[in-house]
mmCIF file of the N, C-alpha and C atoms, coordinates in Angstrom:
data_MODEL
# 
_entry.id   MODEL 
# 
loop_
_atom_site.group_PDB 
_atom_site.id 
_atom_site.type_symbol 
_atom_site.label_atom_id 
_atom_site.label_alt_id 
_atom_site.label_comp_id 
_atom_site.label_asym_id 
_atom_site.label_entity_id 
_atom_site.label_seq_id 
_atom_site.pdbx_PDB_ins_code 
_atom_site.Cartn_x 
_atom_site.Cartn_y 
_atom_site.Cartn_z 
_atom_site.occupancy 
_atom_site.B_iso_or_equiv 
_atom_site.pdbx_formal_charge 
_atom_site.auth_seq_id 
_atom_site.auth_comp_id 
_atom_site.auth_asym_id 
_atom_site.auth_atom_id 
_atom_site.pdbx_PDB_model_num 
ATOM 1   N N  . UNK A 1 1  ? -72.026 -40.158 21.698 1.00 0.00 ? 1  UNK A N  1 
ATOM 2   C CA . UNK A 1 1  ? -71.280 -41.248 22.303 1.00 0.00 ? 1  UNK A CA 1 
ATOM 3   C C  . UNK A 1 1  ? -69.783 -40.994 22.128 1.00 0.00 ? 1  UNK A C  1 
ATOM 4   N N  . UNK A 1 2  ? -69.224 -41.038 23.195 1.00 0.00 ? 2  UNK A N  1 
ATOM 5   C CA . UNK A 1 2  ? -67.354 -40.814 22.915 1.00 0.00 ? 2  UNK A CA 1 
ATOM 6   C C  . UNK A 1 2  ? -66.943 -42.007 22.656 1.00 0.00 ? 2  UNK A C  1 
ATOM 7   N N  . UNK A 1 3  ? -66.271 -41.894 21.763 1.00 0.00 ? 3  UNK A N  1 
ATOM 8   C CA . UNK A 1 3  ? -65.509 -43.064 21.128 1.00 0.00 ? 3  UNK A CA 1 
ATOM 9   C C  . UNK A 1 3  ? -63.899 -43.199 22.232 1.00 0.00 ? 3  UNK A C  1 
ATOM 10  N N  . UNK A 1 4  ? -63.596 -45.093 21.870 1.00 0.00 ? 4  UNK A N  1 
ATOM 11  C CA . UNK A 1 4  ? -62.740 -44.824 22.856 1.00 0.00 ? 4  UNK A CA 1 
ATOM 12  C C  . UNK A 1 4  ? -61.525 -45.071 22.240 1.00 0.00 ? 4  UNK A C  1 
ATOM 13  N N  . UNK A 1 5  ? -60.621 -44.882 23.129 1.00 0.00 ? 5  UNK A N  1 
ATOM 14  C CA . UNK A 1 5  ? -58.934 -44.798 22.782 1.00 0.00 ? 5  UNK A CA 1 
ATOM 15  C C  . UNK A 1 5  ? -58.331 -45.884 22.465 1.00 0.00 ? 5  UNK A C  1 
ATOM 16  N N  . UNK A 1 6  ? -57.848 -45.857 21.529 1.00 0.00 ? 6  UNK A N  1 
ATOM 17  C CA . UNK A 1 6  ? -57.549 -47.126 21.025 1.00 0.00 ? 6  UNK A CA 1 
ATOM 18  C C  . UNK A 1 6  ? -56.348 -47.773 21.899 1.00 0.00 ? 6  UNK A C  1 
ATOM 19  N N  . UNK A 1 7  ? -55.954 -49.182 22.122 1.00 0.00 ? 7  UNK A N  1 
ATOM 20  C CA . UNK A 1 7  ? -54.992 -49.200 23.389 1.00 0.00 ? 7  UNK A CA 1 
ATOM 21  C C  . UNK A 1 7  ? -53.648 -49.362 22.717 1.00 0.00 ? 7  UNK A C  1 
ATOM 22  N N  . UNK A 1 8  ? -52.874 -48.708 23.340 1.00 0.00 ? 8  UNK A N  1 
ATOM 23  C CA . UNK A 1 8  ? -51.650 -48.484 23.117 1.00 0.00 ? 8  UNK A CA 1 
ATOM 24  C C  . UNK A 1 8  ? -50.738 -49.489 23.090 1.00 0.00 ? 8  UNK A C  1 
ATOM 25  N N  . UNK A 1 9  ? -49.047 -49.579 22.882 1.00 0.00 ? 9  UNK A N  1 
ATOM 26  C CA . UNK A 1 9  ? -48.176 -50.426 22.573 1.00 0.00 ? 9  UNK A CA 1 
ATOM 27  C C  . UNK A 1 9  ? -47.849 -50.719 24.238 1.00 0.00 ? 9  UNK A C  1 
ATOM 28  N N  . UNK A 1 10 ? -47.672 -49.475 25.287 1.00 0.00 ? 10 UNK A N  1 
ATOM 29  C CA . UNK A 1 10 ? -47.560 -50.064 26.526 1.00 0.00 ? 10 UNK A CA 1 
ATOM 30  C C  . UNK A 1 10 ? -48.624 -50.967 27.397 1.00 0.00 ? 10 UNK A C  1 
ATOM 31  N N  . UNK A 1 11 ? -49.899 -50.237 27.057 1.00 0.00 ? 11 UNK A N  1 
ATOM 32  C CA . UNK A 1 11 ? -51.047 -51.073 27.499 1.00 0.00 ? 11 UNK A CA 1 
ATOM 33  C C  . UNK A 1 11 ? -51.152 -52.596 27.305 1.00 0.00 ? 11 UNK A C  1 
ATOM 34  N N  . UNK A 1 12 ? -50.953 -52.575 25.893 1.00 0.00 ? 12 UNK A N  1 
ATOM 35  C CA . UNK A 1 12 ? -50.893 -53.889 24.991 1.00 0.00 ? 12 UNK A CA 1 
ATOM 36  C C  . UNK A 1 12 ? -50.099 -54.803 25.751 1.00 0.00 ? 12 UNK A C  1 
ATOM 37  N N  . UNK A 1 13 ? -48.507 -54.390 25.990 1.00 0.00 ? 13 UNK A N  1 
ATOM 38  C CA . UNK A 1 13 ? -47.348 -54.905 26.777 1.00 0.00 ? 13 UNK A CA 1 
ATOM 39  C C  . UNK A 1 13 ? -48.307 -55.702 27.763 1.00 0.00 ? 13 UNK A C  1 
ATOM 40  N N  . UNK A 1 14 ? -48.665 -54.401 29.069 1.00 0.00 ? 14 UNK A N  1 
ATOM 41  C CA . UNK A 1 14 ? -49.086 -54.934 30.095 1.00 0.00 ? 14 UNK A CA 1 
ATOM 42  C C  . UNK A 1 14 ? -50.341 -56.166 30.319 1.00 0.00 ? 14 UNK A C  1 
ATOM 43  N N  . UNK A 1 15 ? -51.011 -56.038 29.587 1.00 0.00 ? 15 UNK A N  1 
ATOM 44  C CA . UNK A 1 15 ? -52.469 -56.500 29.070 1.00 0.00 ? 15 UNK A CA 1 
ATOM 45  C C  . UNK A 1 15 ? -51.413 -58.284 28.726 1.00 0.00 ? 15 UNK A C  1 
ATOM 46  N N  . UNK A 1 16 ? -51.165 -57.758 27.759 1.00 0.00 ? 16 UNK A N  1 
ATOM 47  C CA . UNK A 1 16 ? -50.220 -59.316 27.825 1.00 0.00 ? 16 UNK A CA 1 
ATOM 48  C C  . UNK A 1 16 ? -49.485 -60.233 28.460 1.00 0.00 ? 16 UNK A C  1 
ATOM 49  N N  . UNK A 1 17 ? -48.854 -59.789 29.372 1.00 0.00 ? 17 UNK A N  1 
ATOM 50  C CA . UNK A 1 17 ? -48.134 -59.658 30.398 1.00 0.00 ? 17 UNK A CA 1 
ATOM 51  C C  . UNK A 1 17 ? -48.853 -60.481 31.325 1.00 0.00 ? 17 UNK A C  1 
ATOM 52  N N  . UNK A 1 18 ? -50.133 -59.540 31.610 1.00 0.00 ? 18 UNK A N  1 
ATOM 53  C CA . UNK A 1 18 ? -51.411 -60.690 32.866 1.00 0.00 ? 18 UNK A CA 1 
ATOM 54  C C  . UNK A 1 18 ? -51.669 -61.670 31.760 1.00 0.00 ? 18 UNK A C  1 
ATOM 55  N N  . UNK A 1 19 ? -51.933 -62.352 30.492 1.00 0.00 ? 19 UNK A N  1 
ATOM 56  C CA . UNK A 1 19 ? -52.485 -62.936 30.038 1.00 0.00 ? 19 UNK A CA 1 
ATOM 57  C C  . UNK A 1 19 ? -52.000 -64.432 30.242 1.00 0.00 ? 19 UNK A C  1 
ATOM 58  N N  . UNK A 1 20 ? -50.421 -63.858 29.973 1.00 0.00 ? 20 UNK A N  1 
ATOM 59  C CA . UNK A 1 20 ? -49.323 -64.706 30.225 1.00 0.00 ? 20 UNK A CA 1 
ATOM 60  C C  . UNK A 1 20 ? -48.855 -65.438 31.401 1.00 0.00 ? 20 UNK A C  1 
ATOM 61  N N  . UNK A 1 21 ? -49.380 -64.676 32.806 1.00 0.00 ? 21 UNK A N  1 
ATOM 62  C CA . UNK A 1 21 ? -49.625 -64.364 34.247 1.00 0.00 ? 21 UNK A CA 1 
ATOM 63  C C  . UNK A 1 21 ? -50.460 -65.688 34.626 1.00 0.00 ? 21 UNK A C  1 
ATOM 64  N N  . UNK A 1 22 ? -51.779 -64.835 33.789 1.00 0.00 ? 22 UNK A N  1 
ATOM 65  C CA . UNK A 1 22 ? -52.795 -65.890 34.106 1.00 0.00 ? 22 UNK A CA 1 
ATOM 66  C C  . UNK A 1 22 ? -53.124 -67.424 33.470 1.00 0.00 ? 22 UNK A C  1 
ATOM 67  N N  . UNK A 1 23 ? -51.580 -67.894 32.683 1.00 0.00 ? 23 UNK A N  1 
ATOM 68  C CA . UNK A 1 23 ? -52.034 -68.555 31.857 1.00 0.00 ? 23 UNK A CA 1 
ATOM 69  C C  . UNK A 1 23 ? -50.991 -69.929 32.763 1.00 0.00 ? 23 UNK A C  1 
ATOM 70  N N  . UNK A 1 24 ? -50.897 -69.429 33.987 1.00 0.00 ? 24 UNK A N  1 
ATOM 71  C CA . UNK A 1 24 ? -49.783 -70.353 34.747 1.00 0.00 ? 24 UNK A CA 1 
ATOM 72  C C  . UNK A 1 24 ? -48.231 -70.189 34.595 1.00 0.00 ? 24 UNK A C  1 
ATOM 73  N N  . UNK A 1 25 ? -47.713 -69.107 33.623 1.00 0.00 ? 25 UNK A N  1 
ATOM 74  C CA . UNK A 1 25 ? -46.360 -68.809 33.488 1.00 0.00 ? 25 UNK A CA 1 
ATOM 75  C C  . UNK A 1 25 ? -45.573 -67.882 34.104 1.00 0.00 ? 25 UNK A C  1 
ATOM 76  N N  . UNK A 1 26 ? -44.626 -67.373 34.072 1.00 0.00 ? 26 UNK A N  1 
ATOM 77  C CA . UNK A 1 26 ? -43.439 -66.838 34.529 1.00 0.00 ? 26 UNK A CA 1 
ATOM 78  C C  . UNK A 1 26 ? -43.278 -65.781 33.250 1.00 0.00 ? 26 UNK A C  1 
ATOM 79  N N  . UNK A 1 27 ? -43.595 -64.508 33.088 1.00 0.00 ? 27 UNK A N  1 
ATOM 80  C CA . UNK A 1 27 ? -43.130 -63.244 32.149 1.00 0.00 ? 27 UNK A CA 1 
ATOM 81  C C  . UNK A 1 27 ? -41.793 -63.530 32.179 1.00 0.00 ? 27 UNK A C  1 
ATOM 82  N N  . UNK A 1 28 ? -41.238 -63.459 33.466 1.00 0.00 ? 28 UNK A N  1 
ATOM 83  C CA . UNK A 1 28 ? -40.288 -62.672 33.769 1.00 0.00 ? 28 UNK A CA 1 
ATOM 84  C C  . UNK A 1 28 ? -39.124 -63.365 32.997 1.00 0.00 ? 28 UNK A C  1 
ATOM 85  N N  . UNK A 1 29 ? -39.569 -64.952 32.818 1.00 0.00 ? 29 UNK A N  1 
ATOM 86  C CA . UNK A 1 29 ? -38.542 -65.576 31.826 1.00 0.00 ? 29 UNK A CA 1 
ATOM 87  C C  . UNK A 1 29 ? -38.393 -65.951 30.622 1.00 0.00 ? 29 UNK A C  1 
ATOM 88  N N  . UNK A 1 30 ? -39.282 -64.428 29.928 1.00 0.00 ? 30 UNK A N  1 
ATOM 89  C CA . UNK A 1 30 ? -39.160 -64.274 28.424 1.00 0.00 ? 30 UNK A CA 1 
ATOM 90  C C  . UNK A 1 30 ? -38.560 -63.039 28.232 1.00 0.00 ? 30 UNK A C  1 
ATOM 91  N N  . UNK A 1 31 ? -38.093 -62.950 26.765 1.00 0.00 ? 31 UNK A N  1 
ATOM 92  C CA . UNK A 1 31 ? -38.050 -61.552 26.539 1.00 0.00 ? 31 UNK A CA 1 
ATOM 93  C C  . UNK A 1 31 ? -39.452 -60.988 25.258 1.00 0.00 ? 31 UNK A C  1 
ATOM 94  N N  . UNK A 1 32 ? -39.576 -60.133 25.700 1.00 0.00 ? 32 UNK A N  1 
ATOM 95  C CA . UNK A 1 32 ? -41.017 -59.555 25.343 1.00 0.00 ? 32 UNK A CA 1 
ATOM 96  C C  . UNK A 1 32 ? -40.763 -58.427 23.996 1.00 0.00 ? 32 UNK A C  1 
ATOM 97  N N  . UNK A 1 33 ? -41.509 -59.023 22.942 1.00 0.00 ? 33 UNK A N  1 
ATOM 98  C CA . UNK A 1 33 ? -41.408 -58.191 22.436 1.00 0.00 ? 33 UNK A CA 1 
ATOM 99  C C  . UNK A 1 33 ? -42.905 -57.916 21.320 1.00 0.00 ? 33 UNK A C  1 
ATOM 100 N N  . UNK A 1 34 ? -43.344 -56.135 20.990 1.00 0.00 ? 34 UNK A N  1 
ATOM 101 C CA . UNK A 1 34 ? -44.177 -56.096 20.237 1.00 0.00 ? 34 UNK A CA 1 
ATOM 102 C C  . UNK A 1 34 ? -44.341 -55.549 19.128 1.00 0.00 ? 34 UNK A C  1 
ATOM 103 N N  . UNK A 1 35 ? -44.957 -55.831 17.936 1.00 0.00 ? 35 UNK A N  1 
ATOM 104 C CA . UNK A 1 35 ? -45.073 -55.227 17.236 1.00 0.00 ? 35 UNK A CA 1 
ATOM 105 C C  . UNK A 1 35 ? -46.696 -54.982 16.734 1.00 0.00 ? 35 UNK A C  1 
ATOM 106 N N  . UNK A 1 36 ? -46.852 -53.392 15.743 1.00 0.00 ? 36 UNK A N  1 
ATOM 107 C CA . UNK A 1 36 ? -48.212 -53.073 15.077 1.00 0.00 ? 36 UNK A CA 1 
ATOM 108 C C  . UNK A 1 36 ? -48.688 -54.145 14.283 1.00 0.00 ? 36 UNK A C  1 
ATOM 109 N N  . UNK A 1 37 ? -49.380 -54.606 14.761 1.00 0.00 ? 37 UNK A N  1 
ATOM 110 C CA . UNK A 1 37 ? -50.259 -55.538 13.327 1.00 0.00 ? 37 UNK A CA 1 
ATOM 111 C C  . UNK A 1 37 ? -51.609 -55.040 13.320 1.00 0.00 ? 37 UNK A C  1 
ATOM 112 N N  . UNK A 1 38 ? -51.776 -53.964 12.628 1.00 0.00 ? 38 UNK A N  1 
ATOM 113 C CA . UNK A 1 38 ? -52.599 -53.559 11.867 1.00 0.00 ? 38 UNK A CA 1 
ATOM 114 C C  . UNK A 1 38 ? -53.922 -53.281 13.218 1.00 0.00 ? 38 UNK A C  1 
ATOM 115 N N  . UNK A 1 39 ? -54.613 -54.203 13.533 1.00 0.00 ? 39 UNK A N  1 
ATOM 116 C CA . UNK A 1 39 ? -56.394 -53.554 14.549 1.00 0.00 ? 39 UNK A CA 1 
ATOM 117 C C  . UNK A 1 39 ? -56.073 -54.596 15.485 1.00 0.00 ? 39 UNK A C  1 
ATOM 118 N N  . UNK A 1 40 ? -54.514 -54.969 15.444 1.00 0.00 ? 40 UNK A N  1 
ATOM 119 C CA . UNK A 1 40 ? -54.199 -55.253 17.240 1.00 0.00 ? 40 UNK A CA 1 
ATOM 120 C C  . UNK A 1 40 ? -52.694 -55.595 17.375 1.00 0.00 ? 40 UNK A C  1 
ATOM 121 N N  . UNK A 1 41 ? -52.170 -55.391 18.128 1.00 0.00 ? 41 UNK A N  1 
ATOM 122 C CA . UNK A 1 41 ? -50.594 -55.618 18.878 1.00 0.00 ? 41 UNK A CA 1 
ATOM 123 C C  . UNK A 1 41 ? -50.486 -56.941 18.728 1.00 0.00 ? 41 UNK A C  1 
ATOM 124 N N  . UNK A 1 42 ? -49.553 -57.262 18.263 1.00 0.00 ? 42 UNK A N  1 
ATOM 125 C CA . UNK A 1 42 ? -48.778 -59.126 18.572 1.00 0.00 ? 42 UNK A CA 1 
ATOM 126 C C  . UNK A 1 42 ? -47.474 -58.951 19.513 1.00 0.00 ? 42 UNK A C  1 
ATOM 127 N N  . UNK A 1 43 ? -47.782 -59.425 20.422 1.00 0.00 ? 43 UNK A N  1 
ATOM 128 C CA . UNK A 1 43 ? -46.905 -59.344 21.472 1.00 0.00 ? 43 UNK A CA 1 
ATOM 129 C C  . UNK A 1 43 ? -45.919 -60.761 21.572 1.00 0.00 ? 43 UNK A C  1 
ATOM 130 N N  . UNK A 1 44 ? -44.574 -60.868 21.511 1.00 0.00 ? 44 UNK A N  1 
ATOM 131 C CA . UNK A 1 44 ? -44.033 -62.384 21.518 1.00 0.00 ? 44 UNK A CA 1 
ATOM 132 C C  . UNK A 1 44 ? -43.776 -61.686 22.742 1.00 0.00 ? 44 UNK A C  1 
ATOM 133 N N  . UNK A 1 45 ? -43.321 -63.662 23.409 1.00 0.00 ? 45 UNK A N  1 
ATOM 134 C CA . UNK A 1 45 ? -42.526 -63.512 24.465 1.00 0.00 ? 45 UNK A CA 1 
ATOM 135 C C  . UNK A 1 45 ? -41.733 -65.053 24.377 1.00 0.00 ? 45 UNK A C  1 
ATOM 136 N N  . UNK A 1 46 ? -40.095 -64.810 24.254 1.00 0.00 ? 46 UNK A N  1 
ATOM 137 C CA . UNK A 1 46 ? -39.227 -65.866 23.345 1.00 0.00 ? 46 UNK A CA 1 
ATOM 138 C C  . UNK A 1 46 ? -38.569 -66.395 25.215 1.00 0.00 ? 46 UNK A C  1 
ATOM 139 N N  . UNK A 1 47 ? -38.677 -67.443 25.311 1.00 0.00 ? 47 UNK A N  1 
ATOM 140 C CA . UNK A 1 47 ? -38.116 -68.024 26.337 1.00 0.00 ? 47 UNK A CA 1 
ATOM 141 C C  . UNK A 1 47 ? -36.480 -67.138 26.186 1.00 0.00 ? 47 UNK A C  1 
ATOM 142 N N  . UNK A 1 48 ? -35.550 -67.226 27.762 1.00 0.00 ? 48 UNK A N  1 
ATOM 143 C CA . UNK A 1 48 ? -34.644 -66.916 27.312 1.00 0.00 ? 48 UNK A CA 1 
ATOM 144 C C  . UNK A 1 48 ? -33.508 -67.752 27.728 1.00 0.00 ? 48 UNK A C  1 
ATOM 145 N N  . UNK A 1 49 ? -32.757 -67.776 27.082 1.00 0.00 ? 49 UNK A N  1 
ATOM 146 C CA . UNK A 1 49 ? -31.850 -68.759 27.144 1.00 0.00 ? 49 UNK A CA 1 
ATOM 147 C C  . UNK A 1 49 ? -30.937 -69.240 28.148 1.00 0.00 ? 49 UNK A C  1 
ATOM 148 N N  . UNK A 1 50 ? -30.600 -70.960 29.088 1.00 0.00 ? 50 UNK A N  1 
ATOM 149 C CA . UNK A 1 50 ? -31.478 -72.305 27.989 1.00 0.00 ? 50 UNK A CA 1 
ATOM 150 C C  . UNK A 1 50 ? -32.572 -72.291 27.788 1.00 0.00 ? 50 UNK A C  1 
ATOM 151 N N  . UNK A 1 51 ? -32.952 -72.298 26.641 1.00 0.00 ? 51 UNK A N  1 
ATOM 152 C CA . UNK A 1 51 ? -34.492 -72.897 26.441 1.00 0.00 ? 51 UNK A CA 1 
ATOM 153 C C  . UNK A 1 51 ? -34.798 -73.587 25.435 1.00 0.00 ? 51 UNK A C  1 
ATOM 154 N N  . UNK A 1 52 ? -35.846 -74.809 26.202 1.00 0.00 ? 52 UNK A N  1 
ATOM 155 C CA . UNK A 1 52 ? -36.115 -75.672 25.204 1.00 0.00 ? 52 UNK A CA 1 
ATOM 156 C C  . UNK A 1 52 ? -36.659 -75.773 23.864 1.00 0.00 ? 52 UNK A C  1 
ATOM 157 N N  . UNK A 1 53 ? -36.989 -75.972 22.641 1.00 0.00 ? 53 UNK A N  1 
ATOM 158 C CA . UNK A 1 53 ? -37.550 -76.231 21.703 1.00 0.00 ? 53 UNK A CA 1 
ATOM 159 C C  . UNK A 1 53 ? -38.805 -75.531 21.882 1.00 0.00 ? 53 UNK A C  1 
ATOM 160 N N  . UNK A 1 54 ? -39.521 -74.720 21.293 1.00 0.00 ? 54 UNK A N  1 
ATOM 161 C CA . UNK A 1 54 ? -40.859 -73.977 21.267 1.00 0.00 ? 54 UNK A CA 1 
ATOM 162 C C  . UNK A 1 54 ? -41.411 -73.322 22.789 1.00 0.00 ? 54 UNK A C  1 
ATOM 163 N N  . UNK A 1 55 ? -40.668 -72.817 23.222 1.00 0.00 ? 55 UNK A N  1 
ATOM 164 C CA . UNK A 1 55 ? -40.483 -72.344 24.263 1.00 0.00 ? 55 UNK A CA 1 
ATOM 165 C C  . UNK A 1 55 ? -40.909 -70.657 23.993 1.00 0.00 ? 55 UNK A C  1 
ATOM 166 N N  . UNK A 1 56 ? -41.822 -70.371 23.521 1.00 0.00 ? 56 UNK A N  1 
ATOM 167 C CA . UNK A 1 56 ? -42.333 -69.235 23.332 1.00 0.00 ? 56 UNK A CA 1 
ATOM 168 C C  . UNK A 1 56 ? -43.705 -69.164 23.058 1.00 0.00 ? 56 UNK A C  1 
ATOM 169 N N  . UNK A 1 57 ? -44.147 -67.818 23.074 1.00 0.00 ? 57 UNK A N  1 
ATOM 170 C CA . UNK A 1 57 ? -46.561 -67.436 23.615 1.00 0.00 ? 57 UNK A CA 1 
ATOM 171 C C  . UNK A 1 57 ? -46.163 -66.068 22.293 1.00 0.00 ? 57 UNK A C  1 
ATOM 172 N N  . UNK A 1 58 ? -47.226 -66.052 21.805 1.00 0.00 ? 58 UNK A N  1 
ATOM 173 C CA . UNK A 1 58 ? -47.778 -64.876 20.962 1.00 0.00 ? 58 UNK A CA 1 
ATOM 174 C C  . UNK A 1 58 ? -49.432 -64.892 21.757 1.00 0.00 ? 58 UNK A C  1 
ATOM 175 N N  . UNK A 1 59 ? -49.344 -63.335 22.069 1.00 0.00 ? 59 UNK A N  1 
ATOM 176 C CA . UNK A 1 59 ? -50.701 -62.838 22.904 1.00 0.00 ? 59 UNK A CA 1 
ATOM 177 C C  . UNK A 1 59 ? -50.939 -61.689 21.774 1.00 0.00 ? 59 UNK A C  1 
ATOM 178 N N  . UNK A 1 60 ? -52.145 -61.899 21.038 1.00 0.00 ? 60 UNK A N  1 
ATOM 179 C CA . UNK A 1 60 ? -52.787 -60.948 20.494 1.00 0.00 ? 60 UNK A CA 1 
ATOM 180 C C  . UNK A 1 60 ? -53.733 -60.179 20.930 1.00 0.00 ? 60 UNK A C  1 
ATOM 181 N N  . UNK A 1 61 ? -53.468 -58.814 20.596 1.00 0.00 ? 61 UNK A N  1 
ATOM 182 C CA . UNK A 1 61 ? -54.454 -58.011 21.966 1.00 0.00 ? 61 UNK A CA 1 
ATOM 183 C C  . UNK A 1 61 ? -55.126 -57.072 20.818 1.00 0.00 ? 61 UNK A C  1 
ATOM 184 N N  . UNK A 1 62 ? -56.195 -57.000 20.868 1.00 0.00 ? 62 UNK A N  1 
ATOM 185 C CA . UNK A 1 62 ? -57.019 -55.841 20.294 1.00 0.00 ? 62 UNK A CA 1 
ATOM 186 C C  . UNK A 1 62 ? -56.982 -54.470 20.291 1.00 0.00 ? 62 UNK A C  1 
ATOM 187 N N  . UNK A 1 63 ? -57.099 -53.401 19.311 1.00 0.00 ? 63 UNK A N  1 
ATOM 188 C CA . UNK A 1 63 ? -56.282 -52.012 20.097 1.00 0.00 ? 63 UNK A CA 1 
ATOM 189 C C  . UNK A 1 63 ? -58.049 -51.393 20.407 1.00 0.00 ? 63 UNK A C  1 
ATOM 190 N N  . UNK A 1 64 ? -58.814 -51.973 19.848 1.00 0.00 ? 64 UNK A N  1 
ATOM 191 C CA . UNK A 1 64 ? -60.125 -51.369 20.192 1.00 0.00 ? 64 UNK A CA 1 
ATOM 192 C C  . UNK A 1 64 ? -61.074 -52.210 21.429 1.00 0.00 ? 64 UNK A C  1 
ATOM 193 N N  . UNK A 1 65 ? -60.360 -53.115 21.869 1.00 0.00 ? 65 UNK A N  1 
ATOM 194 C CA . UNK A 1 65 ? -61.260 -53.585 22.838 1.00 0.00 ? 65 UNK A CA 1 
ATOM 195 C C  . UNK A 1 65 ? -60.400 -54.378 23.770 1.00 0.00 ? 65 UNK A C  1 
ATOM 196 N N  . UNK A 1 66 ? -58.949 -54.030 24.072 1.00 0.00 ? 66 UNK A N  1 
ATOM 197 C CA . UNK A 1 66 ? -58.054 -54.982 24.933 1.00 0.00 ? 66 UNK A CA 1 
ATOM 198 C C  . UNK A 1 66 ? -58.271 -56.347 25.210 1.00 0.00 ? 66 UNK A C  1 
ATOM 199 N N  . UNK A 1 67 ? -58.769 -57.187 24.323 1.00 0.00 ? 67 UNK A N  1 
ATOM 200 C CA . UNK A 1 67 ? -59.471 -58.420 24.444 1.00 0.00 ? 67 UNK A CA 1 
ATOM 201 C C  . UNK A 1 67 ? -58.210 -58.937 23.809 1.00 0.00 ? 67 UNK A C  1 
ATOM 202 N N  . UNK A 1 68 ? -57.562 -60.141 24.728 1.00 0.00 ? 68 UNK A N  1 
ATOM 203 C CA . UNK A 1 68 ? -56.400 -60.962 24.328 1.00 0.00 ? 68 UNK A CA 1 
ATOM 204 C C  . UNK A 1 68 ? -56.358 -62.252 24.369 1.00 0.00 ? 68 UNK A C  1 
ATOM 205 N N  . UNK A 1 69 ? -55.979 -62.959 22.995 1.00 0.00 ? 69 UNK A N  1 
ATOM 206 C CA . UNK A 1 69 ? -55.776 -64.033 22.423 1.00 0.00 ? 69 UNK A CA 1 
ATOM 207 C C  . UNK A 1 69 ? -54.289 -64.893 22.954 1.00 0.00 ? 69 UNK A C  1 
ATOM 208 N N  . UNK A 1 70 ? -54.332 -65.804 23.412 1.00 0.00 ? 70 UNK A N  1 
ATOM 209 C CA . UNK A 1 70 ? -52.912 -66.345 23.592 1.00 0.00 ? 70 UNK A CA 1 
ATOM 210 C C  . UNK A 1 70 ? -52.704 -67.747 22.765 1.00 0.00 ? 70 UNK A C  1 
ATOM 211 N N  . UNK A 1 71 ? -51.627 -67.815 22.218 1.00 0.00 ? 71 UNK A N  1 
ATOM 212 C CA . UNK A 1 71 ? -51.147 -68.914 21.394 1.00 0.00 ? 71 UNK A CA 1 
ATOM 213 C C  . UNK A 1 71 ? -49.523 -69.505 21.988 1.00 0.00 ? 71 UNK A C  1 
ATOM 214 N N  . UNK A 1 72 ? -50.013 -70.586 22.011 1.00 0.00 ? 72 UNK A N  1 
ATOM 215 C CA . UNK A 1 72 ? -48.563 -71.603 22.298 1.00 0.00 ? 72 UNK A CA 1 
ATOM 216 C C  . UNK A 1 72 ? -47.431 -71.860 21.054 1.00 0.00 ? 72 UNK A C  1 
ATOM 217 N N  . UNK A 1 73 ? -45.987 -71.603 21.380 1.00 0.00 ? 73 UNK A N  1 
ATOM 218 C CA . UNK A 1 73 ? -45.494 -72.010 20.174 1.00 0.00 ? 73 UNK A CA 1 
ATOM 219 C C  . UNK A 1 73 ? -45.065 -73.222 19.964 1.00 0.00 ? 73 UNK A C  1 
ATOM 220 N N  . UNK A 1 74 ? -44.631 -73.380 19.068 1.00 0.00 ? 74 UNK A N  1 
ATOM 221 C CA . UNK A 1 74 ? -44.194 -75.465 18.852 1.00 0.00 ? 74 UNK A CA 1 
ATOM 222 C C  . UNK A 1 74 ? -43.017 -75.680 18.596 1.00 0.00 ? 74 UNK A C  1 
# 
């Protein structure tokens, strides 16, 4: 059985990106940013400025199964 590729920091990006897409929002009016956390990517995306009070999404994406989590901030 071939094992598969674990998904990358750009994948991750993009993968997040639709999550964010599909979640009724606008990417385009965050700034995006990711970092390694360990057996998956945390992807922010910080409203950009004006922006109101909790105006930011953390999409956690899996590096072994691109399966993504989205969280609202407060």
């Amino acid at each position: 059985m071939r094992q598969r590729t674990p998904i990358g920091k750009q994948q991750a990006i993009k993968l997040a990106v639709e999550a964010v897409r599909d979640s009724g929002r606008d990417p385009s009016h965050y700034n995006i940013t990711a970092e390694d956390a360990g057996t998956e990517w945390s992807i922010s995306f910080e409203g950009k400025p004006p922006r109101p009070p909790g105006d930011e999404l953390f999409v956690y994406v899996s590096k072994e199964s691109g399966k993504t989590r989205l969280m609202l901030g407060e």
